[in-house]
C-alpha positions in Angstrom: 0.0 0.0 0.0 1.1 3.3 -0.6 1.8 6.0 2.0 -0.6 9.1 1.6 0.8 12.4 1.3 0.0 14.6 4.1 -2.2 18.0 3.1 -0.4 21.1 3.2 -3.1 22.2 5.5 -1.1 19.2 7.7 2.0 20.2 6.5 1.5 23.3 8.3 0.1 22.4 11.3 2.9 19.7 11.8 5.5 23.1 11.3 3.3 24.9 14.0 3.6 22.1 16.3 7.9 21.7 16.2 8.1 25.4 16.5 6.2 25.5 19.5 8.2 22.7 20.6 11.1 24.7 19.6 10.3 27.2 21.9 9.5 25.6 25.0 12.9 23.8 24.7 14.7 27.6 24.4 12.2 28.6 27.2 13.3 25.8 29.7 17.1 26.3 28.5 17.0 30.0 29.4 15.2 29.2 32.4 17.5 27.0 33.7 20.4 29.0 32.6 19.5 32.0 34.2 18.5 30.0 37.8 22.6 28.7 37.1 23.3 32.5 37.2 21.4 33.3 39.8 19.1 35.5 38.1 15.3 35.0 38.6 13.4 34.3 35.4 11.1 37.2 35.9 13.5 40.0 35.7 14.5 38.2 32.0 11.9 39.7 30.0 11.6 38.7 26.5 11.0 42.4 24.7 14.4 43.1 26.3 15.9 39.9 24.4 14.2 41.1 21.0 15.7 44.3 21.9 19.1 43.5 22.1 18.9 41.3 19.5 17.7 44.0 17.1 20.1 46.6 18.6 23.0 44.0 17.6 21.2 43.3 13.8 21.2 46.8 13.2 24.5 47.4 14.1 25.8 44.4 12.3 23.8 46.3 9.0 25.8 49.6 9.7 28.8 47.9 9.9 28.2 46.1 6.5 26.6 49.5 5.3 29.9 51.6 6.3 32.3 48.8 5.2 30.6 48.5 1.3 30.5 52.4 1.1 34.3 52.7 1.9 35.1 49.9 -1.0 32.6 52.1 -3.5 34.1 54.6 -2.9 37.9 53.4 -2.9 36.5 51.8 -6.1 35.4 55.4 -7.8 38.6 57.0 -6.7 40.8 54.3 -8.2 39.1 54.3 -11.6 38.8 57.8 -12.1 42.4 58.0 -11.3 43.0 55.0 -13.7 41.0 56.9 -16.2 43.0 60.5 -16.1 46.2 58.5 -16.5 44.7 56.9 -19.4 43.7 60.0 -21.0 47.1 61.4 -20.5 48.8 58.9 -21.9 46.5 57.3 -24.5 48.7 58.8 -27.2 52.2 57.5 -25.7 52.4 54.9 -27.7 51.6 56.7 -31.1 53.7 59.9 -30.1 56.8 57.6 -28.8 56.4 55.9 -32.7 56.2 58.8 -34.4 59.5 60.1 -33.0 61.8 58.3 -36.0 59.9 60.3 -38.4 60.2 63.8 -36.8 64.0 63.0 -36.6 64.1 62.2 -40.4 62.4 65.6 -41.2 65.0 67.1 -38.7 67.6 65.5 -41.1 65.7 66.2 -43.9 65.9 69.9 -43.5 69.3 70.1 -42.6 69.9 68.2 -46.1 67.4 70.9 -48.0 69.9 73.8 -46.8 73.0 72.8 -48.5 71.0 70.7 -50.9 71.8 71.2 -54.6 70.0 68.4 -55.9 66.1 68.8 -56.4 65.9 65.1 -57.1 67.6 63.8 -54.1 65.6 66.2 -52.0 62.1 65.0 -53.3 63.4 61.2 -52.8 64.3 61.9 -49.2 61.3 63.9 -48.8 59.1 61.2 -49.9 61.2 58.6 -48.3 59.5 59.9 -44.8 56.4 61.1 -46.2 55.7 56.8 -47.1 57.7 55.8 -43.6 55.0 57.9 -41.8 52.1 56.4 -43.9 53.6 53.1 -42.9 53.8 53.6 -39.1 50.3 55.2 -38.9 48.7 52.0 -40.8 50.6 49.8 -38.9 48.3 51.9 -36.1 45.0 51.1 -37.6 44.6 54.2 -39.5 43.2 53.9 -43.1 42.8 56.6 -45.9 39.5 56.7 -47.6 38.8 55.5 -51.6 37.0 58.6 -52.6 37.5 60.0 -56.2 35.0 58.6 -58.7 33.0 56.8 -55.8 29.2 57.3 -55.1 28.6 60.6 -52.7 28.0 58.9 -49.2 26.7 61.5 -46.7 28.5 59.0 -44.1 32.0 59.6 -44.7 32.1 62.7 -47.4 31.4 65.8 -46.5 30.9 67.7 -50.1 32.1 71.1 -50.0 30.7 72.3 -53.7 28.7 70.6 -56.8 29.9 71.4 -60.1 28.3 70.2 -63.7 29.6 66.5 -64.2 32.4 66.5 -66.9 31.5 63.2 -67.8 27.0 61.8 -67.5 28.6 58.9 -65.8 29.9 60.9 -63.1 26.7 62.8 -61.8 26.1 61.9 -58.1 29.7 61.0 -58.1 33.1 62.7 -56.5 35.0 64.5 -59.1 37.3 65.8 -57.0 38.8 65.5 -53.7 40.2 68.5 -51.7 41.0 66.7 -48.4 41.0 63.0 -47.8 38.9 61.0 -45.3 40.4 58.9 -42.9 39.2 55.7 -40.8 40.6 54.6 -37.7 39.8 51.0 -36.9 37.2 51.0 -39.3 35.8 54.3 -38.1 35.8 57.6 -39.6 38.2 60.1 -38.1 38.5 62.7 -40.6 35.4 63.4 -43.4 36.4 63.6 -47.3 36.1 67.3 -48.4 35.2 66.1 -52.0 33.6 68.2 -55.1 30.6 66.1 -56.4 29.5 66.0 -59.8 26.0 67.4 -60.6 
């Protein structure tokens, strides 16, 4: 035969019954504490219990309450620290790479003063024009495709329209007057490009 489950209505009263128990047993244990200690069970009253029990709750919440502000806000402190170094220093890296070329331009101009030779001067020049294109793709930095593309509001900014020279080229950049740049796939810098009309 199967065992019946008992009713939660049951369920309960069998909970009501062990907690009374419960307290009986913490009655008599007090009771016979306190008669150990010499004090009589009378002048134990149980609102002064519940009040020193709540008086030691709350304080244990303070305490936890002060302790998690202090860590907040050592938390805030440090990361807004962490975050002005950042922003001082975000560009390090960059600046500390483009260091080689500023000291080929130094070169380079110390060269153009007793330079007699266009040719050689132009090589040089764009020697350390291409080295600092290098270094600032190596970076993440990308320079737009722009002439004879479709105007994109998005990354061109068009700075005049002028008749098409060509039908093929209406809507379309005929000229560029200042590239567009992407950083990481971003745009940096908007094309200033001359659309056709």
């Amino acid at each position: 035969m199967k065992k019946e489950e008992p009713t939660s209505e049951e369920k309960t009263t069998n909970m009501d019954e062990i907690f009374d128990e419960f307290q009986q047993v913490n009655e008599a244990r007090q009771n016979h504490k306190n008669e150990t200690e010499g004090i009589e069970p009378e002048t134990v009253t149980p609102e002064v219990a519940a009040d020193d029990k709540l008086k030691e709750e709350l304080a244990l919440a303070n305490d936890k309450f002060l302790r998690l502000y202090a860590e907040f806000d050592n938390y805030k402190r440090r990361t807004s620290k962490e975050r002005v170094e950042l922003l001082q220093t975000a560009g390090k890296d960059v600046i500390v790479s483009l260091l080689p070329v500023l000291d080929d331009f130094e070169r380079a101009n110390r060269a153009i003063e007793n330079a007699t030779d266009v040719a050689s001067v132009k090589e040089g020049v764009n020697l350390v024009h291409n080295k600092l294109k290098n270094l600032l793709t190596q970076k993440g930095l990308k320079e737009m495709a722009s002439k004879g593309e479709v105007f994109d509001a998005d990354i061109h900014e068009a700075v005049t329209n002028i008749p098409a020279p060509d039908p093929s080229l209406k809507g379309k950049i005929v000229d560029v007057l200042e590239e567009g740049y992407l950083l990481n796939d971003k745009v940096i810098r908007f094309a200033k490009v001359v659309v056709g009309a």
